[in-house]
N, C-alpha and C positions, 0 to 999 in steps of 0.2 A: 363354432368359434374356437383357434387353436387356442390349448391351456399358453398362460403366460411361462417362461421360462423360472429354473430352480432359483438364479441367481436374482434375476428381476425381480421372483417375488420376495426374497428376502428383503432386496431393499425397498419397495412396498412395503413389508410388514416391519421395517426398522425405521420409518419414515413417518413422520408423525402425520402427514398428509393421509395416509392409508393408501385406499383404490384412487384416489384422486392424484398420486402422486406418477407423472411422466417419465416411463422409463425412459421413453425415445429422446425427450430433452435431455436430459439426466446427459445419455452417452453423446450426444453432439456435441454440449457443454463440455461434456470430459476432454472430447479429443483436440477442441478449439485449444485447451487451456495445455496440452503437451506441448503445443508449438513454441520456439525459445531462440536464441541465439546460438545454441548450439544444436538443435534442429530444427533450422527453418525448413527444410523439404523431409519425407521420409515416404517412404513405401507404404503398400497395406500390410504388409506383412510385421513392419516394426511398429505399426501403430494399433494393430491389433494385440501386440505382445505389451506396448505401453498401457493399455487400458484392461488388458485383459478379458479382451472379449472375441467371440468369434470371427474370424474373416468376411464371412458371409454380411455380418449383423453390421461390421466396421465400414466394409462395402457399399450399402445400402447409408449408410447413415454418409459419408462421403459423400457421393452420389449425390445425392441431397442437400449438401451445402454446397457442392458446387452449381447446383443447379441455381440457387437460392441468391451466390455469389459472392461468398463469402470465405470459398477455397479454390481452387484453381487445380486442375491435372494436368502433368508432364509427362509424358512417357509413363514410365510407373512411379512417379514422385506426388506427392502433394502438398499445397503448401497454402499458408494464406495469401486470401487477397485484403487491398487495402478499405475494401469494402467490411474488414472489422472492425474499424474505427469509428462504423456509426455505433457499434453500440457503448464504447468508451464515450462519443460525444454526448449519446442518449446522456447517462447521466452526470458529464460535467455541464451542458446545457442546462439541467433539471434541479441540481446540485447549489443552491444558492451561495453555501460557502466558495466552491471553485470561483463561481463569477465573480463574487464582491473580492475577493482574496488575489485574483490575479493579479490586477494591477496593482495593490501593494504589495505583492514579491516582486514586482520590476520597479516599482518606484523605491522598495528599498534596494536592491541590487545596483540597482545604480548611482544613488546618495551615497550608501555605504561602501561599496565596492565589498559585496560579499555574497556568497548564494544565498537564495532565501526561499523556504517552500511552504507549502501547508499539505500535513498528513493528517488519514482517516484511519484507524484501529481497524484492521484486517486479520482477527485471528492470531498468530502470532506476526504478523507483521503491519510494518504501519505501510502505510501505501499514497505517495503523493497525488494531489489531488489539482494542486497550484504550482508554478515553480518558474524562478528566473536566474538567469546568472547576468554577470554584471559584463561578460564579453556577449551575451545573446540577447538583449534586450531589444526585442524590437517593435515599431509602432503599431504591429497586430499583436504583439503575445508572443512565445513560443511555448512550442511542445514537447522543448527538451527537458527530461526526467517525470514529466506528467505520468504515471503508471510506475514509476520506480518501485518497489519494494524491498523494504530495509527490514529485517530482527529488530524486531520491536526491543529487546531486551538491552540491548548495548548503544541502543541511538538516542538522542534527545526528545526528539518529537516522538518516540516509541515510549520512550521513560514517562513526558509530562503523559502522556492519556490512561499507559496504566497506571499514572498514580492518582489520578481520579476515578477510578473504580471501588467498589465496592472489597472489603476482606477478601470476602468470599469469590471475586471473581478472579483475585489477584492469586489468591492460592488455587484456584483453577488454572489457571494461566500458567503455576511455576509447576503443579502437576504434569501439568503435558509438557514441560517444558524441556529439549533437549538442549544447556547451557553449552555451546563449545566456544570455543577462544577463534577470536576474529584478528587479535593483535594481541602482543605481550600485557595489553594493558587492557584486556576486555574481561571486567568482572563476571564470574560464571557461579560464585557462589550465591547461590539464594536466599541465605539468612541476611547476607549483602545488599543483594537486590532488593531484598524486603525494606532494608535500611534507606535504600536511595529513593523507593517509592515514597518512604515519608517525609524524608528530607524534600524532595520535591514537591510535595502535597503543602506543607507549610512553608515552605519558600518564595510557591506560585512559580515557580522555574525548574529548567533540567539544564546542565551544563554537562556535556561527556565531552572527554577530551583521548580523543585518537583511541577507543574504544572498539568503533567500527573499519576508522581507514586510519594508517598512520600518519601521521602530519597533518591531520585535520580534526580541527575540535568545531561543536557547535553548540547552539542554546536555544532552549524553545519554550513556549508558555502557553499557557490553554487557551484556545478561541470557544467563548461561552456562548450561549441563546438568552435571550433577553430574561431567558426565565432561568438562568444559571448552569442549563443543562452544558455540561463537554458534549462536544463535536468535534474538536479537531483541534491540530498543532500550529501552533506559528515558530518556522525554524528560520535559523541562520545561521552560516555554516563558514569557516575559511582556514586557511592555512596556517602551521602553529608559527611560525615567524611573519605573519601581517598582526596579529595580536596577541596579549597572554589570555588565561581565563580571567584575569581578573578588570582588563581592558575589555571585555567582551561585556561582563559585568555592568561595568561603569559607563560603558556607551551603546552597544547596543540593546541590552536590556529592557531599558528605558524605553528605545524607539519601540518595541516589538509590544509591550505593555499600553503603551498609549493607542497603538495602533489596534489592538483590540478592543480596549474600550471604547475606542470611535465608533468602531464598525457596532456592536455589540447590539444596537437596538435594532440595527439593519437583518439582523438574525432573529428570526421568529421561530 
């Protein structure tokens, strides 16, 4: 049997799985998750360079998802297919908050005239789950912004979930945390941050205001489990001349709060 590779076994032995842990998944995951808008197609060459790994090794693991059909070969390009979206269906399918959540982000998006999503704590970032806009609402759903990923640190629905965390996971979180400025007005100090998590923890809400994108403020509040545990955000988001923060406040607030404790026993 050939020995496992230098690099492999490190991450083996750094993997709390041990011998049981795939390296071969490991790099298919890897290279799925390099593909973007700004490289949708790339060669083997620059994808070997993005992941850091041998040609040969990048080849063979290709090779394999296209066989599999979930990348596609052009000439010397590769790129996905739309056969990756079974696995994003996999768990918004599986996902009980997606499905009860969806159609309150379009039933609000369209009462309100405002966007509205639900995000899941991804590391440093929050990651939509749910989401509607109030020009795309349509009789099936859409799937515009579902997989979005936002810095958790200067968003709403990023703010309410770390501020239900634990001390210690919050100062883990500001640890690794590399604060850079998204707009003139996106908080980057941490003793800050630390303030606004509290503020938000006894509030029951997060309010940023053009933080993330300029002329856009929004507000979000926790979606619980019957047994009080966080799971996720409930946001609404629009433009700083259709409301102030304080109109945001006094009217949608309300709607966002009620509509969690409706759902809330629907969550197990």
């Amino acid at each position: 049997m050939p020995k496992i590779r230098e690099r492999d076994a490190g991450l083996r032995s750094d993997n709390p799985v041990g011998r049981d842990f795939s390296e071969a998944l490991a790099r298919g995951l890897a290279i799925m998750t390099i593909f973007g808008p700004d490289s949708r197609a790339m060669t083997l060459s620059a994808i070997a360079r993005e992941v850091d790994l041998p040609k040969a090794t990048v080849r063979r693991t290709l090779l394999t998802l296209v066989h599999l059909g979930y990348m596609e070969e052009e000439g010397r390009l590769f790129s996905l297919r739309p056969t990756i979206l079974r696995l994003a269906s996999s768990y918004l399918g599986a996902d009980p908050v997606s499905t009860i959540f969806q159609p309150v982000c379009e039933r609000l998006a369209r009462e309100l005239g405002v966007t509205c999503s639900v995000a899941v704590l991804d590391a440093e970032e929050a990651v939509m789950i749910a989401y509607a806009s109030p020009r795309r609402v349509h009789a099936h759903g859409t799937m515009e912004g579902i997989g979005l990923r936002l810095p958790a640190f200067c968003t709403a629905v990023g703010r309410i979930l770390l501020a239900g965390r634990s001390s210690a996971e919050r100062e883990a979180f500001l640890a690794a945390l590399d604060a850079r400025a998204i707009t003139p007005y996106t908080v980057t100090d941490k003793d800050k941050l630390r303030q606004l998590w509290g503020q938000a923890e006894s509030d029951g809400y997060a309010l940023v205001d053009q933080e993330a994108e300029i002329g856009f403020r929004s507000i979000a509040v926790p979606v619980r489990r019957r047994d009080d545990r966080l799971i996720a955000a409930l946001n609404v988001g629009l433009r700083v001349e259709h409301a102030s923060c304080q109109e945001m406040r006094d009217t949608s607030l309300p709607r966002l709060l009620a509509e969690v404790a409706d759902l809330q026993e629907q969550l197990l």
